[in-house]
CHARMM internal coordinates of N, CA and C (Angstrom, degrees):
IC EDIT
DIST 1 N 1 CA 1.4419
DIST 1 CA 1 C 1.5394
ANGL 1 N 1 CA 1 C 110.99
DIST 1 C 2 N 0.9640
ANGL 1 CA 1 C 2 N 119.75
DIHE 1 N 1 CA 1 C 2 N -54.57
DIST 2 N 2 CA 1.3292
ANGL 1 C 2 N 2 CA 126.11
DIHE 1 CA 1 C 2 N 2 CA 150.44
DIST 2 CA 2 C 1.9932
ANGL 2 N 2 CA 2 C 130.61
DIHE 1 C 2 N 2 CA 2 C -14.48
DIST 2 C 3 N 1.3124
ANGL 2 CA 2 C 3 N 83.99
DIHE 2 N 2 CA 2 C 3 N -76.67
DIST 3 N 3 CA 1.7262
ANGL 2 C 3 N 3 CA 86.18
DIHE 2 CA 2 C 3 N 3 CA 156.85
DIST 3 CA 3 C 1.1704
ANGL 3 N 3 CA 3 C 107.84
DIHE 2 C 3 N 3 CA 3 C -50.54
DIST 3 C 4 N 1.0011
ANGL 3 CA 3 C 4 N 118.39
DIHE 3 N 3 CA 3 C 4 N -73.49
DIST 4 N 4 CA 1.7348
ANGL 3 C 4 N 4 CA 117.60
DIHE 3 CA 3 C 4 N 4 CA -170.90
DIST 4 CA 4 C 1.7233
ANGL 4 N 4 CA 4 C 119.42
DIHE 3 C 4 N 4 CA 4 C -29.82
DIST 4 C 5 N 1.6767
ANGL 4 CA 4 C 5 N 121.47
DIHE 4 N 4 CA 4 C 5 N -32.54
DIST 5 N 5 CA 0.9977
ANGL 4 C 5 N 5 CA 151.12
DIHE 4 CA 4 C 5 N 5 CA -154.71
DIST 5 CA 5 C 1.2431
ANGL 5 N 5 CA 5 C 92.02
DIHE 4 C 5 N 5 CA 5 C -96.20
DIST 5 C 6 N 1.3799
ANGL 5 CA 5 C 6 N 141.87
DIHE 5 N 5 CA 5 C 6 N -83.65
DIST 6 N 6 CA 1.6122
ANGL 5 C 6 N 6 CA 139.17
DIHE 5 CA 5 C 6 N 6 CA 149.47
DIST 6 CA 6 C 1.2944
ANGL 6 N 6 CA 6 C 121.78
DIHE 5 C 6 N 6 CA 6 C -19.27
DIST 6 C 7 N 1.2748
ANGL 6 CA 6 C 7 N 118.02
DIHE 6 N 6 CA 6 C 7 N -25.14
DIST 7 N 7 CA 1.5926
ANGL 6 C 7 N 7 CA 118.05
DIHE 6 CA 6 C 7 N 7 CA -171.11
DIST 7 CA 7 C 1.6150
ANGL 7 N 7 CA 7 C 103.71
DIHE 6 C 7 N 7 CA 7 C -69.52
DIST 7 C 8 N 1.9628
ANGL 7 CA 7 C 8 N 89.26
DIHE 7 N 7 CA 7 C 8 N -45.12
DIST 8 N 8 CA 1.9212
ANGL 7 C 8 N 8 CA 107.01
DIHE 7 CA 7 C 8 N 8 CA 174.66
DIST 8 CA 8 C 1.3057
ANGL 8 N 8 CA 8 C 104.44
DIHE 7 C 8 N 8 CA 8 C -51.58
DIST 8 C 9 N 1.3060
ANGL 8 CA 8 C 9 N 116.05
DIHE 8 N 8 CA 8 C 9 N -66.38
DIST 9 N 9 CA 1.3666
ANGL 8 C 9 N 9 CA 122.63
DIHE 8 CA 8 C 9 N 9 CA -162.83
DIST 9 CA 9 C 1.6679
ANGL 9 N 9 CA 9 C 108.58
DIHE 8 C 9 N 9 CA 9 C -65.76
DIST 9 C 10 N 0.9107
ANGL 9 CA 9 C 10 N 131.97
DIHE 9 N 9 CA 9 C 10 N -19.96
DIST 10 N 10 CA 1.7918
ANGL 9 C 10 N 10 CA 122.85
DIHE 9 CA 9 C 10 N 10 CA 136.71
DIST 10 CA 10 C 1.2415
ANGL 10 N 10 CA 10 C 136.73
DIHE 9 C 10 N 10 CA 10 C -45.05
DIST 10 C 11 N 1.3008
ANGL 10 CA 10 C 11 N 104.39
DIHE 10 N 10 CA 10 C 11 N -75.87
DIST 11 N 11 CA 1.6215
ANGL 10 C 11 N 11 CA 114.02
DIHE 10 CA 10 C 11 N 11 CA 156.75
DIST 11 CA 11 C 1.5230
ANGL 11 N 11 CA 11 C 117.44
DIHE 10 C 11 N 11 CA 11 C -25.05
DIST 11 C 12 N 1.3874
ANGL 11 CA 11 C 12 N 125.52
DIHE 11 N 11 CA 11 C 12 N -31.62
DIST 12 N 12 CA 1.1965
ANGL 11 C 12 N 12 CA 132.87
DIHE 11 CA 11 C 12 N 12 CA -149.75
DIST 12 CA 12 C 1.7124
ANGL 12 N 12 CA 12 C 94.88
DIHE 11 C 12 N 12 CA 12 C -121.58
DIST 12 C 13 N 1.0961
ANGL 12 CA 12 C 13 N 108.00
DIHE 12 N 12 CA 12 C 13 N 18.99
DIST 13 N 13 CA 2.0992
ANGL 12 C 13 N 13 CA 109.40
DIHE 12 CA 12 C 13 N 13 CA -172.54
DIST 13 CA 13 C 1.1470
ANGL 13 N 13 CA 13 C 121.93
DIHE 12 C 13 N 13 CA 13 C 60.54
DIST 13 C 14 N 1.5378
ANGL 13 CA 13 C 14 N 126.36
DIHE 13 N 13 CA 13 C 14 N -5.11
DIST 14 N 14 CA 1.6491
ANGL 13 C 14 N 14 CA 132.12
DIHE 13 CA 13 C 14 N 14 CA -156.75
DIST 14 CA 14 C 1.4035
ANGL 14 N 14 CA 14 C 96.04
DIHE 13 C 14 N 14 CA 14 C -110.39
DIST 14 C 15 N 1.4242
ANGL 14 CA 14 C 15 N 90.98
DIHE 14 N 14 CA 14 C 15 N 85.33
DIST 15 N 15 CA 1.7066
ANGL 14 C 15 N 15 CA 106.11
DIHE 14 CA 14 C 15 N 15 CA -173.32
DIST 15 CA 15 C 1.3605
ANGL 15 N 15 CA 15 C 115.35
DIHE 14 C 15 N 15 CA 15 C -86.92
DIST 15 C 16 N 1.5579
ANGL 15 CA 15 C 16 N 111.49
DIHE 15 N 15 CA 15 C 16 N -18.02
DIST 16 N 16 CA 1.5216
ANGL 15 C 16 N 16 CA 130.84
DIHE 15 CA 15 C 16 N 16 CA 167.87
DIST 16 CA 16 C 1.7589
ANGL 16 N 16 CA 16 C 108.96
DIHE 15 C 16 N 16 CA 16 C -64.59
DIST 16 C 17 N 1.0644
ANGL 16 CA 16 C 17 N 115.02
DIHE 16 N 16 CA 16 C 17 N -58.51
DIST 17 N 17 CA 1.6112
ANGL 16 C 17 N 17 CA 99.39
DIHE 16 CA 16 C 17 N 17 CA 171.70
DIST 17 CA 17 C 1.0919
ANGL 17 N 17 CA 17 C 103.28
DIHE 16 C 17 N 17 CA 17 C -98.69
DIST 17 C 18 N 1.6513
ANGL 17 CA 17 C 18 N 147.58
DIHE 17 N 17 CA 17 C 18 N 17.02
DIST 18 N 18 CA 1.4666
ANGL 17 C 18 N 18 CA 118.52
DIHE 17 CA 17 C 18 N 18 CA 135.91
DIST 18 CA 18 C 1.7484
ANGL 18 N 18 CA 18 C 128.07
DIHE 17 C 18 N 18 CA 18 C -56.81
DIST 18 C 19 N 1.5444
ANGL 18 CA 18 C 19 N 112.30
DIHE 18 N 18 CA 18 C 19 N -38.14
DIST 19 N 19 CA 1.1328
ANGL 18 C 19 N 19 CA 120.75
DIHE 18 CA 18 C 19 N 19 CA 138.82
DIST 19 CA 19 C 1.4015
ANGL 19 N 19 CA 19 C 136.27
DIHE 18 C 19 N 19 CA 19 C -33.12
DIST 19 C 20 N 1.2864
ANGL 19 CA 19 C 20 N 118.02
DIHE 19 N 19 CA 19 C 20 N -48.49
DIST 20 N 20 CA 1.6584
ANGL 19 C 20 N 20 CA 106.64
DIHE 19 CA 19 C 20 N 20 CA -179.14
DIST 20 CA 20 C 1.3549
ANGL 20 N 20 CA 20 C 103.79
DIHE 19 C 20 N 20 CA 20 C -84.28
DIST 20 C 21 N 1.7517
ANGL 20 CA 20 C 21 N 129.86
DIHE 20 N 20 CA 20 C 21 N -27.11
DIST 21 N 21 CA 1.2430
ANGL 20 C 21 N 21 CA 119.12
DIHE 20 CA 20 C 21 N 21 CA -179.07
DIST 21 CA 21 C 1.4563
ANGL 21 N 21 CA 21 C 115.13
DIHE 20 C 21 N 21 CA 21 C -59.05
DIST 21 C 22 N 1.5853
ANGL 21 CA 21 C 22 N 112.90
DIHE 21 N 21 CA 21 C 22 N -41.64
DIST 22 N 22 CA 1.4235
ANGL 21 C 22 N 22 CA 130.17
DIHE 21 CA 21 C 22 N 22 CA 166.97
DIST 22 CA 22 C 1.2637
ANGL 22 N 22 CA 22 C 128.60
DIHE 21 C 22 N 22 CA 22 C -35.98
DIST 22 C 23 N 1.4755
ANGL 22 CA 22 C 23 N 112.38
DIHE 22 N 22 CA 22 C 23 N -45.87
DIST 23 N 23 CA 1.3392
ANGL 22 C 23 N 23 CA 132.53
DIHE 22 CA 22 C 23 N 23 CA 177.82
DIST 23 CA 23 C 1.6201
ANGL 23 N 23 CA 23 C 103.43
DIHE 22 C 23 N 23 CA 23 C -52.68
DIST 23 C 24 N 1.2515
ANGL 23 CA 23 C 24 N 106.41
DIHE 23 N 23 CA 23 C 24 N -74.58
DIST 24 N 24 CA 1.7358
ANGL 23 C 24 N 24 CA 142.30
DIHE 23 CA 23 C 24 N 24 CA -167.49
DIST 24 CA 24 C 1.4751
ANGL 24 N 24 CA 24 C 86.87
DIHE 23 C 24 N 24 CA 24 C -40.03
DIST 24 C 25 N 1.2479
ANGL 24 CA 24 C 25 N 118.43
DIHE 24 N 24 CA 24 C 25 N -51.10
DIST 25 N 25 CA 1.9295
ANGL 24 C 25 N 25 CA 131.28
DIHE 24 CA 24 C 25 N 25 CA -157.75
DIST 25 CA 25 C 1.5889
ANGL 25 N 25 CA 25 C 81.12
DIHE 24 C 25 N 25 CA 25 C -63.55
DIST 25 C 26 N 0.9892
ANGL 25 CA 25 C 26 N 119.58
DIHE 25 N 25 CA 25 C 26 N -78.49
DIST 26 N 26 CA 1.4442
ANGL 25 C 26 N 26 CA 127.48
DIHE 25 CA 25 C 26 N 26 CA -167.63
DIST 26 CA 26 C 1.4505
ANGL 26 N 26 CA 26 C 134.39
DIHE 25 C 26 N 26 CA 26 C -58.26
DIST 26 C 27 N 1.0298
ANGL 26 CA 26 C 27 N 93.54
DIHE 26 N 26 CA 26 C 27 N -22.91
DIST 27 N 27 CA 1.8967
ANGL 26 C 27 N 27 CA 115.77
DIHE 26 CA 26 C 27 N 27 CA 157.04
DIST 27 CA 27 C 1.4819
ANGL 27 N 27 CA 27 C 96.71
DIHE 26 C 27 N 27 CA 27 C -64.82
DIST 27 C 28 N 1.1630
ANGL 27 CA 27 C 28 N 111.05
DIHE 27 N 27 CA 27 C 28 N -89.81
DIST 28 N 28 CA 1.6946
ANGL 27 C 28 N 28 CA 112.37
DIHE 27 CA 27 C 28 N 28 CA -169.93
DIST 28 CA 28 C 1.1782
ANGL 28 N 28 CA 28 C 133.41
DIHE 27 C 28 N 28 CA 28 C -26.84
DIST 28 C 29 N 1.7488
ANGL 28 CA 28 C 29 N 110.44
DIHE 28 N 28 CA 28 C 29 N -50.82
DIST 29 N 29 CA 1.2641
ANGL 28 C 29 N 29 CA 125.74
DIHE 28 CA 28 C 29 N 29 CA -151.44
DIST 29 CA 29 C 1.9652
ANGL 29 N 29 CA 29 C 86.51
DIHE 28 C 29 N 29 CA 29 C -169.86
DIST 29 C 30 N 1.1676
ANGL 29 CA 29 C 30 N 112.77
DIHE 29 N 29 CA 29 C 30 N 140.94
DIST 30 N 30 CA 1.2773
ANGL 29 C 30 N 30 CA 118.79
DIHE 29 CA 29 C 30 N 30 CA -166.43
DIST 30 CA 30 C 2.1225
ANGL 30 N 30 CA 30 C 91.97
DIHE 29 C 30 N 30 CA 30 C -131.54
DIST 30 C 31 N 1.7459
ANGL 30 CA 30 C 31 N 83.51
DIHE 30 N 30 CA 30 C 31 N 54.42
DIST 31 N 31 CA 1.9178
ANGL 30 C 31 N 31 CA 89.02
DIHE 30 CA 30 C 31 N 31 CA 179.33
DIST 31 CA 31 C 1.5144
ANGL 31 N 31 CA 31 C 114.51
DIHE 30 C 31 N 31 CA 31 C -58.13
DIST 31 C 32 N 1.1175
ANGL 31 CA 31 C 32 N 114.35
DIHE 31 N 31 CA 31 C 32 N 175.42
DIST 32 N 32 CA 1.5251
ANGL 31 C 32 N 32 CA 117.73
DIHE 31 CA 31 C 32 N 32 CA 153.65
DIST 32 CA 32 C 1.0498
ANGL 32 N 32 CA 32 C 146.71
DIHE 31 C 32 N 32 CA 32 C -74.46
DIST 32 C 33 N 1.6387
ANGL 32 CA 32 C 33 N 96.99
DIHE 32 N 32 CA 32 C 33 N -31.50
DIST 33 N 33 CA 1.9878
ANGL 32 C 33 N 33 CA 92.55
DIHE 32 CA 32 C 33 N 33 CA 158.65
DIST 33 CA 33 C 2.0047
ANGL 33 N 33 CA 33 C 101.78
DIHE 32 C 33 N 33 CA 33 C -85.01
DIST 33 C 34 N 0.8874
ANGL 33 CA 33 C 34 N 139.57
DIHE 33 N 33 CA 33 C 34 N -10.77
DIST 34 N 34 CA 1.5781
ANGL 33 C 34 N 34 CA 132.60
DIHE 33 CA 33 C 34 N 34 CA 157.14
DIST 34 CA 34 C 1.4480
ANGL 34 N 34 CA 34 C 115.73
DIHE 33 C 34 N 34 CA 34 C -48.66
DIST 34 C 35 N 1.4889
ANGL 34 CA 34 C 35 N 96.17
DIHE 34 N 34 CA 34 C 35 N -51.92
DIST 35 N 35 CA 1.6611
ANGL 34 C 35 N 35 CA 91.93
DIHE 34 CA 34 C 35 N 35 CA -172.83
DIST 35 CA 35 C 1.2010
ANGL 35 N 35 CA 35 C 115.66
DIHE 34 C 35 N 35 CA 35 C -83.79
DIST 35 C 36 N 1.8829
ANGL 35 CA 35 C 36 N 118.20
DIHE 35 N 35 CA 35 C 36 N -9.39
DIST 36 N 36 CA 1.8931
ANGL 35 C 36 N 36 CA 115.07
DIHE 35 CA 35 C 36 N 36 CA 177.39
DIST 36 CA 36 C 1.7444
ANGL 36 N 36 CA 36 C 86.80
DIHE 35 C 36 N 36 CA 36 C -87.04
DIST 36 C 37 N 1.3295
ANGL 36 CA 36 C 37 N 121.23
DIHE 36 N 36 CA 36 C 37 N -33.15
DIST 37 N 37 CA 1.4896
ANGL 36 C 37 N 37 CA 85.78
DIHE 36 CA 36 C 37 N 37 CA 177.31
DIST 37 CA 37 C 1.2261
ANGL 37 N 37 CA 37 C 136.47
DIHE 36 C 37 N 37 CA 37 C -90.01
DIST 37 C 38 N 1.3164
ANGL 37 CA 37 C 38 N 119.73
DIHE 37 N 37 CA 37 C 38 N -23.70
DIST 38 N 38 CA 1.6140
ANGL 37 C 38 N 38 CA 117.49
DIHE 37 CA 37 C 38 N 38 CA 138.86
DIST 38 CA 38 C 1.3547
ANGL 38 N 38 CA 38 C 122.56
DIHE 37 C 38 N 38 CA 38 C -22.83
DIST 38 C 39 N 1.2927
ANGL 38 CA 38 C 39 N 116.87
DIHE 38 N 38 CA 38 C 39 N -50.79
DIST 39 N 39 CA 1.4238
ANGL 38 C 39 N 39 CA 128.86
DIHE 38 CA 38 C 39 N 39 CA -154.79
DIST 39 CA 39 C 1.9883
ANGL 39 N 39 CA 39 C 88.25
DIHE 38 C 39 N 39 CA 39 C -77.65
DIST 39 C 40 N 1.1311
ANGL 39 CA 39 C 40 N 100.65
DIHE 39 N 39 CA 39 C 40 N -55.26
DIST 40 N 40 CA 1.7192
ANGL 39 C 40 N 40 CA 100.07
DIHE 39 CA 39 C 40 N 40 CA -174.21
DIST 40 CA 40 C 1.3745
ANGL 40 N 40 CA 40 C 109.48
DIHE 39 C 40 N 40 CA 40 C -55.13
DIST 40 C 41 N 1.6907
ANGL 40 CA 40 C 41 N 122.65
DIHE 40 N 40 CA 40 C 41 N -33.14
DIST 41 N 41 CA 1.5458
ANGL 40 C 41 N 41 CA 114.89
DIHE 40 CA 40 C 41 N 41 CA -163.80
DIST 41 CA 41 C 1.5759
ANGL 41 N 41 CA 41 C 93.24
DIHE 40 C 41 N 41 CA 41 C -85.53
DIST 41 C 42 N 1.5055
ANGL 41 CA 41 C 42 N 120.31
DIHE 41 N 41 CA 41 C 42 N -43.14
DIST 42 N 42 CA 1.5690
ANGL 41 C 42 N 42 CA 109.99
DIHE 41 CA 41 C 42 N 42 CA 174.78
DIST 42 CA 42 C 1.2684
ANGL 42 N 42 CA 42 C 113.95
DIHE 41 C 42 N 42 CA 42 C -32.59
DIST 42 C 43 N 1.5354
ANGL 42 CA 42 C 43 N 114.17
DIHE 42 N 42 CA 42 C 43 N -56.76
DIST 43 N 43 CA 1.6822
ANGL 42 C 43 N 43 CA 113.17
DIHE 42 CA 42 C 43 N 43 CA -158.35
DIST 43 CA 43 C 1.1479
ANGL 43 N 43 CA 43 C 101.19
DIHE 42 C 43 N 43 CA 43 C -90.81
DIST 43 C 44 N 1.7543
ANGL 43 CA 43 C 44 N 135.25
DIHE 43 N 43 CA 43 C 44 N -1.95
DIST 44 N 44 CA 1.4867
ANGL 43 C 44 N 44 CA 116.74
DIHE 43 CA 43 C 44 N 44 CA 169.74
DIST 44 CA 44 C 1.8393
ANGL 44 N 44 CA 44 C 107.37
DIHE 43 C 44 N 44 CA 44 C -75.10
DIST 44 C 45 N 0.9673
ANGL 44 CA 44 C 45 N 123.59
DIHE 44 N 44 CA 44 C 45 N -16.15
DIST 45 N 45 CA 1.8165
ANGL 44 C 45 N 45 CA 117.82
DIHE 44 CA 44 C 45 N 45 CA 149.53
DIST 45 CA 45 C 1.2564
ANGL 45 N 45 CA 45 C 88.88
DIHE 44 C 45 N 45 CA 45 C 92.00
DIST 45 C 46 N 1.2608
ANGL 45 CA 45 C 46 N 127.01
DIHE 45 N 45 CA 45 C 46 N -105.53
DIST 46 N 46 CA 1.6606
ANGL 45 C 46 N 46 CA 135.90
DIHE 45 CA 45 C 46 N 46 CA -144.87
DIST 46 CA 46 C 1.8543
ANGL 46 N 46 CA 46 C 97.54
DIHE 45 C 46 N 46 CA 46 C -100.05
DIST 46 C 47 N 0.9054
ANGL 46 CA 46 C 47 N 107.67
DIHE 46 N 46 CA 46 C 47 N 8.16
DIST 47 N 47 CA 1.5427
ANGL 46 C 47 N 47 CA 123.94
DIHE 46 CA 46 C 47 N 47 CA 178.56
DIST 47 CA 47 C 1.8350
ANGL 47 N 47 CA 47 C 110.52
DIHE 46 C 47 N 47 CA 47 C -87.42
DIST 47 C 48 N 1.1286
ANGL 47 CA 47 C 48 N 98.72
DIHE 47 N 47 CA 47 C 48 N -33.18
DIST 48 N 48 CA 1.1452
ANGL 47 C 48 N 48 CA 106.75
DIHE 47 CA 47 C 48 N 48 CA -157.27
DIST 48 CA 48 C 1.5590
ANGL 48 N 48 CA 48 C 108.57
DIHE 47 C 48 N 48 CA 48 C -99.30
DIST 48 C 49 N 1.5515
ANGL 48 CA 48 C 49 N 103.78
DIHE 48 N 48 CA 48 C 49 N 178.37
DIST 49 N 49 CA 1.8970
ANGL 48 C 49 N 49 CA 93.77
DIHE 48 CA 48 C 49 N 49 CA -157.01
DIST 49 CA 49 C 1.5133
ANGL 49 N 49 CA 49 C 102.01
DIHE 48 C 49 N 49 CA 49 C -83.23
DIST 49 C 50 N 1.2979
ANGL 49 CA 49 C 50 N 133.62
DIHE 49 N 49 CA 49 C 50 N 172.28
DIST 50 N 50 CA 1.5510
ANGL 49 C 50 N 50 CA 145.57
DIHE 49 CA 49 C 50 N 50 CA -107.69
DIST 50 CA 50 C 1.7531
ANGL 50 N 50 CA 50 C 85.29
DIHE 49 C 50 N 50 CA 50 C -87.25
DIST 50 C 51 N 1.0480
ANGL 50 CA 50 C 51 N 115.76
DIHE 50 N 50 CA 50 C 51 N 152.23
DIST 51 N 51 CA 1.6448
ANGL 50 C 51 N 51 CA 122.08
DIHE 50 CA 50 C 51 N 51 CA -179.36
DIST 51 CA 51 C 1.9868
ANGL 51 N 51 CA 51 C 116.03
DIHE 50 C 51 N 51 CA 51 C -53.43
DIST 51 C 52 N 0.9753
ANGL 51 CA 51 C 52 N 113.41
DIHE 51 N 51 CA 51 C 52 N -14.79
DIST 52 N 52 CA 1.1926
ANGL 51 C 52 N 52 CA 118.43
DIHE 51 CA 51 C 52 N 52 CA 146.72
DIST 52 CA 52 C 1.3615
ANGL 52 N 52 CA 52 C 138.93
DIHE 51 C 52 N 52 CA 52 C -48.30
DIST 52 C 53 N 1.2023
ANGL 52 CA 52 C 53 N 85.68
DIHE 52 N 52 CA 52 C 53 N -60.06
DIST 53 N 53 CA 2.2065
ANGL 52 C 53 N 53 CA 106.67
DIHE 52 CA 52 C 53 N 53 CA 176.89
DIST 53 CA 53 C 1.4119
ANGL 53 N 53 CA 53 C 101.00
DIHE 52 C 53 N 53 CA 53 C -80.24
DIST 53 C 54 N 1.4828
ANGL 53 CA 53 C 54 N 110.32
DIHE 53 N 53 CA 53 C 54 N -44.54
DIST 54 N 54 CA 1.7834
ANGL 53 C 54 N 54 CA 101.38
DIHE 53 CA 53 C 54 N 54 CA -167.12
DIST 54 CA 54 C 1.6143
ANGL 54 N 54 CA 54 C 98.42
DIHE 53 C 54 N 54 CA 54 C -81.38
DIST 54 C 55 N 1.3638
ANGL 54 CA 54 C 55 N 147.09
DIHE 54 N 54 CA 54 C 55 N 2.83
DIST 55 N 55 CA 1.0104
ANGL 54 C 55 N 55 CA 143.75
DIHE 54 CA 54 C 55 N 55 CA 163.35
DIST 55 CA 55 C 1.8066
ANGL 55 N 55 CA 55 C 98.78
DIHE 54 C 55 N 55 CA 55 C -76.87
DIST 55 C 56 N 1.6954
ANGL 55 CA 55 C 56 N 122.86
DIHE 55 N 55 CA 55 C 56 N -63.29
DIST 56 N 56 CA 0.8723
ANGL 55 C 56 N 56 CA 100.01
DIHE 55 CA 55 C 56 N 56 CA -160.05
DIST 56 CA 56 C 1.6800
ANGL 56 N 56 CA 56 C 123.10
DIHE 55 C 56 N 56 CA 56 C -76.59
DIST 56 C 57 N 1.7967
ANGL 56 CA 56 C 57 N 112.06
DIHE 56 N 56 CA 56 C 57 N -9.55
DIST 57 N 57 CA 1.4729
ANGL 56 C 57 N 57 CA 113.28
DIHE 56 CA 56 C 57 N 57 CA 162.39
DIST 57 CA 57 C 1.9748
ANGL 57 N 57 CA 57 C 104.83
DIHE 56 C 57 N 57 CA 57 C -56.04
DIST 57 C 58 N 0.9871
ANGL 57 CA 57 C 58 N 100.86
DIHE 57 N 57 CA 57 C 58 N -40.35
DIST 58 N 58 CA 1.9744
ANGL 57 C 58 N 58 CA 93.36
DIHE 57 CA 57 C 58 N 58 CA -168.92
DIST 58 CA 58 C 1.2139
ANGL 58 N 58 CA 58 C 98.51
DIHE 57 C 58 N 58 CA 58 C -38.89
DIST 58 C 59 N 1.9711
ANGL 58 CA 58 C 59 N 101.94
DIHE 58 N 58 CA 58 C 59 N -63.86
DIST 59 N 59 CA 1.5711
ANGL 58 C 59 N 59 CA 107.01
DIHE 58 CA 58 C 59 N 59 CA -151.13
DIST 59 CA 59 C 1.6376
ANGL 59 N 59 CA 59 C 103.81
DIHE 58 C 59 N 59 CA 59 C -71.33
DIST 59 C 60 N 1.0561
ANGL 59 CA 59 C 60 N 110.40
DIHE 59 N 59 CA 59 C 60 N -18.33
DIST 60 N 60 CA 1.8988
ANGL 59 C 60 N 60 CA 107.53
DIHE 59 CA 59 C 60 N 60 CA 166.45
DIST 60 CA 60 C 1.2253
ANGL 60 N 60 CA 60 C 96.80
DIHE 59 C 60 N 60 CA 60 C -61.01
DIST 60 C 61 N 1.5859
ANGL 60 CA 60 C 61 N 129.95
DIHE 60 N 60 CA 60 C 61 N -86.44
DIST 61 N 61 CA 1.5061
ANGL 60 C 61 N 61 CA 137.86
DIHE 60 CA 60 C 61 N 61 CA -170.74
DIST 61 CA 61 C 1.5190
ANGL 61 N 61 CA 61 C 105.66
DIHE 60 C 61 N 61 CA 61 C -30.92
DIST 61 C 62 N 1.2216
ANGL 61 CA 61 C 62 N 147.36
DIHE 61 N 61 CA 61 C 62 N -47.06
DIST 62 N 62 CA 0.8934
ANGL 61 C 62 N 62 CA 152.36
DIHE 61 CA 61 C 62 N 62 CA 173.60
DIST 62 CA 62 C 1.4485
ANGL 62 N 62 CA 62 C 126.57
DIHE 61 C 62 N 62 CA 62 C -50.48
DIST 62 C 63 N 1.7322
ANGL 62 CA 62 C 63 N 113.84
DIHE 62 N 62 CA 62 C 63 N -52.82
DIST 63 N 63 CA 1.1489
ANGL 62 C 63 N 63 CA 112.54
DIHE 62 CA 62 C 63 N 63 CA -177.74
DIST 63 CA 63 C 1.5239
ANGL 63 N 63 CA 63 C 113.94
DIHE 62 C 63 N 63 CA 63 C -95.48
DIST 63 C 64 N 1.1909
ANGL 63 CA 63 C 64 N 123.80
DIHE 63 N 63 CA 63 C 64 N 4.03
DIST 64 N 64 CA 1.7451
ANGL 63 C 64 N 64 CA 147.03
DIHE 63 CA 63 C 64 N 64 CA 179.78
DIST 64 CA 64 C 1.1330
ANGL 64 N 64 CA 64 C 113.14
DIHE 63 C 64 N 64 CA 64 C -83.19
DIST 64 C 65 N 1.5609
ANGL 64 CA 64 C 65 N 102.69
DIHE 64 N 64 CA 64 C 65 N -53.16
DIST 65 N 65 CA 1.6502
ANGL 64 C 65 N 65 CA 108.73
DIHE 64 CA 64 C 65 N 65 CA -145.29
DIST 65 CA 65 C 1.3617
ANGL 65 N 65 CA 65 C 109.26
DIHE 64 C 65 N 65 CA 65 C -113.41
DIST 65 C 66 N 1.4309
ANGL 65 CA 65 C 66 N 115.79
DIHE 65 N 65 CA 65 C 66 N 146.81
DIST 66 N 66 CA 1.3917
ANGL 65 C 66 N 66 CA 123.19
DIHE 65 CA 65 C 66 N 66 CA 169.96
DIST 66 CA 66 C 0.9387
ANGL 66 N 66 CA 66 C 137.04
DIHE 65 C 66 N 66 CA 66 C -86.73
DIST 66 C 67 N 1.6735
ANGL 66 CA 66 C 67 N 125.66
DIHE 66 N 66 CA 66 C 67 N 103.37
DIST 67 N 67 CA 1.1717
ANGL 66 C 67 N 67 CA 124.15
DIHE 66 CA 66 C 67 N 67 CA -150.17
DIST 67 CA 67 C 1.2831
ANGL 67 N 67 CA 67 C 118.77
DIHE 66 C 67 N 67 CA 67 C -101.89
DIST 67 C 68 N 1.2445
ANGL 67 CA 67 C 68 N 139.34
DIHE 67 N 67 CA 67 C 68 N 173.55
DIST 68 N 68 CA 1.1735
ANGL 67 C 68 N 68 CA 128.12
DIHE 67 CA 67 C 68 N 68 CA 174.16
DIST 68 CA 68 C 1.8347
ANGL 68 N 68 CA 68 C 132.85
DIHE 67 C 68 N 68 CA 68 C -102.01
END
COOR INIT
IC SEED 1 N 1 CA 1 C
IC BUILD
């Protein structure tokens, strides 16, 4: 649900709390749509919230998620 919640808050430019919703998703529960949307806001790069936050979603996405 979470992802889903970030997905809005993308759609919507508010890439700063698409990020923190992201975080929260991945703290909790490290689902599969959490970690494809993590995974999408990581690699949208300059899209994503301020190099601070999008550093610390990576190193979440990273140590959570199963990558391929």
């Amino acid at each position: 649900m979470m992802a889903d919640v970030a997905r809005e808050y993308r759609n919507h430019a508010d890439h700063e709390e698409a990020g923190l919703c992201l975080a929260t998703a991945l703290h909790n529960d490290a689902s599969r749509p959490a970690c494809e949307a993590a995974a999408a806001m990581v690699a949208g790069g300059s899209r994503s919230p301020g190099t601070g936050k999008r550093g610390e979603l990576e190193t979440l996405w990273m140590r959570l998620c199963e990558r391929p």
